[in-house]
C-alpha positions in Angstrom: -21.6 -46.6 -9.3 -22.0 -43.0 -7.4 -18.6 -40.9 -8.0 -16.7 -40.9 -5.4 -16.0 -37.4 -3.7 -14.4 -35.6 -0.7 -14.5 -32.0 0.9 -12.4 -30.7 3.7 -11.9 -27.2 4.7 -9.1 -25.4 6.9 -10.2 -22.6 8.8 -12.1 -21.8 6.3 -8.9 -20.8 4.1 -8.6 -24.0 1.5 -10.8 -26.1 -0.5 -10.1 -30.1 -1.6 -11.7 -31.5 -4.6 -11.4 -35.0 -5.2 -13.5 -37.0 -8.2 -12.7 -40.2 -9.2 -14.3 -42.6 -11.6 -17.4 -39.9 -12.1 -19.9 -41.4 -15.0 -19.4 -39.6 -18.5 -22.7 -37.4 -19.6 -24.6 -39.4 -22.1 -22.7 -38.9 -25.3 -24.3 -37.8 -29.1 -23.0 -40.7 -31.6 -20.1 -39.4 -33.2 -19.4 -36.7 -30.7 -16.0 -37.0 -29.3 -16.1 -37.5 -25.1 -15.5 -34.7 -22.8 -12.1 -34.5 -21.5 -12.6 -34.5 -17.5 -10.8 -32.1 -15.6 -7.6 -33.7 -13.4 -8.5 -34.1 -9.8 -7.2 -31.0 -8.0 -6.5 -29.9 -4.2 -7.2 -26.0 -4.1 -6.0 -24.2 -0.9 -5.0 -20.4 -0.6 -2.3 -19.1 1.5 -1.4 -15.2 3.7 1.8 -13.3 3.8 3.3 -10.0 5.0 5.8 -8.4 5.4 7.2 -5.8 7.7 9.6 -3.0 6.8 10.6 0.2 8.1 9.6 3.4 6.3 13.2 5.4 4.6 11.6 8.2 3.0 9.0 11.1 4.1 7.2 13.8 2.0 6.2 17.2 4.2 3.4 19.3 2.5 4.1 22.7 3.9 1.7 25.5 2.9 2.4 29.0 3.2 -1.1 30.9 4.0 -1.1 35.2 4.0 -4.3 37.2 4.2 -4.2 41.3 2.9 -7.1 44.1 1.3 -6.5 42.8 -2.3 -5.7 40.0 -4.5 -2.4 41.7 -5.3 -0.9 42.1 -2.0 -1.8 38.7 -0.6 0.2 37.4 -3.4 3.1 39.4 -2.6 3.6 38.8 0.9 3.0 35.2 0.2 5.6 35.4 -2.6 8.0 36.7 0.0 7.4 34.1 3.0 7.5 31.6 0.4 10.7 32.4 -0.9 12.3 32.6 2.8 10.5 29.0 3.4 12.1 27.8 0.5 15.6 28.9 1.4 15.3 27.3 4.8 14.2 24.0 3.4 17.2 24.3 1.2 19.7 25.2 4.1 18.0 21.9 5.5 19.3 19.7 3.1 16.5 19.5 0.4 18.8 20.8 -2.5 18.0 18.4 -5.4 15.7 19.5 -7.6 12.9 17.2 -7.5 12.9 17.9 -3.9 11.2 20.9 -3.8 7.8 21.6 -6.2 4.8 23.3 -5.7 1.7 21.1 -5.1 -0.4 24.2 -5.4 -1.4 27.7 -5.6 -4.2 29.7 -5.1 -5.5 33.1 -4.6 -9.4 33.4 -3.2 -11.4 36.3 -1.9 -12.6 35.9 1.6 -16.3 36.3 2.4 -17.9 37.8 5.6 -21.8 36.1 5.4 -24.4 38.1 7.6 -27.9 37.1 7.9 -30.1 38.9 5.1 -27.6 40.3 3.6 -25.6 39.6 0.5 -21.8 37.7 1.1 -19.0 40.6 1.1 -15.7 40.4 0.4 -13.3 41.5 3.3 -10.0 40.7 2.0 -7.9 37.7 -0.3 -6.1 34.9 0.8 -3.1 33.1 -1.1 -1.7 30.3 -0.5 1.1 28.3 -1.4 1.6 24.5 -1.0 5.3 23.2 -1.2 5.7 19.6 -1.4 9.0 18.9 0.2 10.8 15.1 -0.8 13.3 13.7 2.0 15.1 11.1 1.6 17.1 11.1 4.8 13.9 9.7 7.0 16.1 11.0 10.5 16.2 14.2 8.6 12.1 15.0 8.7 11.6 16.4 12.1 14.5 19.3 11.0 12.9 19.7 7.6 9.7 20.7 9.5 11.4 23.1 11.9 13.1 24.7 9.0 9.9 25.7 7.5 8.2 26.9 10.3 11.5 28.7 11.2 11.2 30.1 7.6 8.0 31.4 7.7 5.4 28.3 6.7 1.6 28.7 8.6 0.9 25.1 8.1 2.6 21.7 8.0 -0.1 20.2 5.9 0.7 16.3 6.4 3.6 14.0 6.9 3.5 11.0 4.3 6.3 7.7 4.8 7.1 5.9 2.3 10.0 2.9 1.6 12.3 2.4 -1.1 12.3 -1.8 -0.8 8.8 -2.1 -1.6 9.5 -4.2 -4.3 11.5 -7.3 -2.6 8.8 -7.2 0.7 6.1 -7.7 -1.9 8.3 -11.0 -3.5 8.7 -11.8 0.5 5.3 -11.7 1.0 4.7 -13.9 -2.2 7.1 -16.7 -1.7 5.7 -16.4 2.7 1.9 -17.0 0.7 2.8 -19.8 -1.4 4.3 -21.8 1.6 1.5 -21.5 3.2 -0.5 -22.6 0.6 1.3 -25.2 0.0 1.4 -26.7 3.4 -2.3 -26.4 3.9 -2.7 -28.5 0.6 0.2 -31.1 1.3 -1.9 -31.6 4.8 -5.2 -32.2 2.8 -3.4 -34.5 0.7 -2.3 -36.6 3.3 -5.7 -36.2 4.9 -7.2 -37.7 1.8 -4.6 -40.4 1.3 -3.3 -39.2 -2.1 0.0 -37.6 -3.1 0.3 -33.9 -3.5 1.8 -33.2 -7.0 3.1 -29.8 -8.6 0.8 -26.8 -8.8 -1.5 -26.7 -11.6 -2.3 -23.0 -11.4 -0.8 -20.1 -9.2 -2.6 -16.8 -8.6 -1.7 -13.4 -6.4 -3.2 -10.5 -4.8 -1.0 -7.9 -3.4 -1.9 -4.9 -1.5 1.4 -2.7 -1.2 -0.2 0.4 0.9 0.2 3.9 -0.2 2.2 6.5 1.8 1.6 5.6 5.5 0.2 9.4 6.4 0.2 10.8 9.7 -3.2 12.8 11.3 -2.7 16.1 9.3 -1.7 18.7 11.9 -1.1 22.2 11.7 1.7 24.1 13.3 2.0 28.1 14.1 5.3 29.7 13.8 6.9 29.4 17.0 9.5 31.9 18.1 13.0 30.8 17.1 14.2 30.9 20.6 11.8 28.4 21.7 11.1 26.1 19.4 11.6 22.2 20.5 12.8 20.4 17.7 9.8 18.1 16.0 10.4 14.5 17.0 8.1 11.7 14.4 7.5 8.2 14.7 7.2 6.6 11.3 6.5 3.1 12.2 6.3 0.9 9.5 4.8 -0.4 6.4 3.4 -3.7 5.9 3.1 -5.6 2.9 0.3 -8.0 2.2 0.0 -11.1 -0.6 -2.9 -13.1 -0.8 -2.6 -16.8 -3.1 -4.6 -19.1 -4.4 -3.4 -22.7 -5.8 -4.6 -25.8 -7.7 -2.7 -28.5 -6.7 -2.5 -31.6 -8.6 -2.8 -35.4 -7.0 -1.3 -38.7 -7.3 -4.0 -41.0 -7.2 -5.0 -44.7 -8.5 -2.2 -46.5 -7.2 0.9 -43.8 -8.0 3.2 -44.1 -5.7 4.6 -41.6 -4.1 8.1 -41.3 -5.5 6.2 -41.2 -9.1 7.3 -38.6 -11.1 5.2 -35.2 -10.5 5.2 -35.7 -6.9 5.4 -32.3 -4.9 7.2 -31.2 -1.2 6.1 -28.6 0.8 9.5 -29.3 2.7 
């Protein structure tokens, strides 16, 4: 008798697997049989979760150009220090709040046809990485720096504190899914869903939601607007996939294993 099998898909998001009665390979004398797998129902399931951004990080630079190496720095050294002073009047006064991403201090090049680069002068430049944790608070971090002397707001990152519980949300939203799907293919098929046989999860929890990198000359005190930001939000994905078992044969479907999406 031909085994007896059956295949239905879901928009192409779950799989069923049914085998029943399937012959046993031809078996060496004294080899012990093959244990056959238990029929399964495999289906996979989507979920995300939305959540509003709580936290930024500002990567101010601080860019000054002069004759030699040694002046660049110490102009930069100054507007730096000013720039960090007004972040600090701000409200950035913990100190992981305030590092330096980087420094550097390169000569500038003037390149003319057929002749040899020359140097014209050195920049230095300073890269402050600035940690708020007051998300209302990012638009006035960014003015401050300008006000203190920064040449370029190097990017705006947003990040959330909750990760964690939307990526469980996004789990538990997943495995529903899942779940439905196979209790409809169950049904479908006639049998039973029973408990999952095996869970699995993929979870993609983005990395700092950036904005477009922009730069920003110092504007005159007097006339600066204050720097308004939209930091949307941040959505967490988890992908699952599930083996189901079955009640078949007869089992009823109050028998002991049986499983409720419900």
């Amino acid at each position: 008798m031909r085994p007896l099998s059956f295949a239905a898909s879901l928009g192409g998001a779950a799989v069923v697997a049914l085998a029943l009665g399937a012959p046993l390979a031809a078996q060496q004398p004294g080899m012990p049989m093959p244990m056959q797998p238990p029929p399964a129902l495999v289906s996979s399931g989507h979920g995300e979760t939305r959540i509003a951004p709580d936290r930024a990080t500002v990567i101010v630079a601080v860019e000054t150009r002069a004759a030699t190496a040694a002046a660049a720095g110490a102009e930069n050294a100054r507007i730096s220090k000013a720039t960090m002073a007004a972040l600090r009047a701000a409200g950035l006064t913990e100190k992981d709040q305030l590092t330096t991403a980087g420094y550097s201090v390169t000569p500038e090049f003037r390149y003319l046809p057929n002749e040899n680069p020359k140097v014209i002068g050195y920049v230095a430049r300073n890269t402050i990485r600035a940690e708020v944790r007051r998300i209302d608070q990012t638009g006035k971090v960014i003015d401050a720096a300008l006000t203190g002397g920064a040449t370029t707001i190097a990017g705006v990152q947003f990040t959330a504190s909750n990760v964690d519980d939307a990526r469980r949300s996004s789990i538990a939203l997943a495995v529903a899914q899942a779940c439905r799907d196979a209790d409809a293919m169950a049904r479908a098929a006639g049998v039973q869903l029973a408990r999952p046989l095996e869970l699995t999860t993929n979870t993609m929890v983005p990395g700092p939601r950036p904005m477009a990198d922009f730069a920003m000359a110092r504007a005159a005190k007097a006339e600066q607007e204050p720097t308004q930001l939209d930091p949307g939000e941040i959505v967490v994905t988890a992908d699952v996939m599930a083996r189901w078992g079955m009640l078949t044969n007869g089992e009823t479907a109050n028998a002991a294993g049986a499983h409720s999406c419900r």
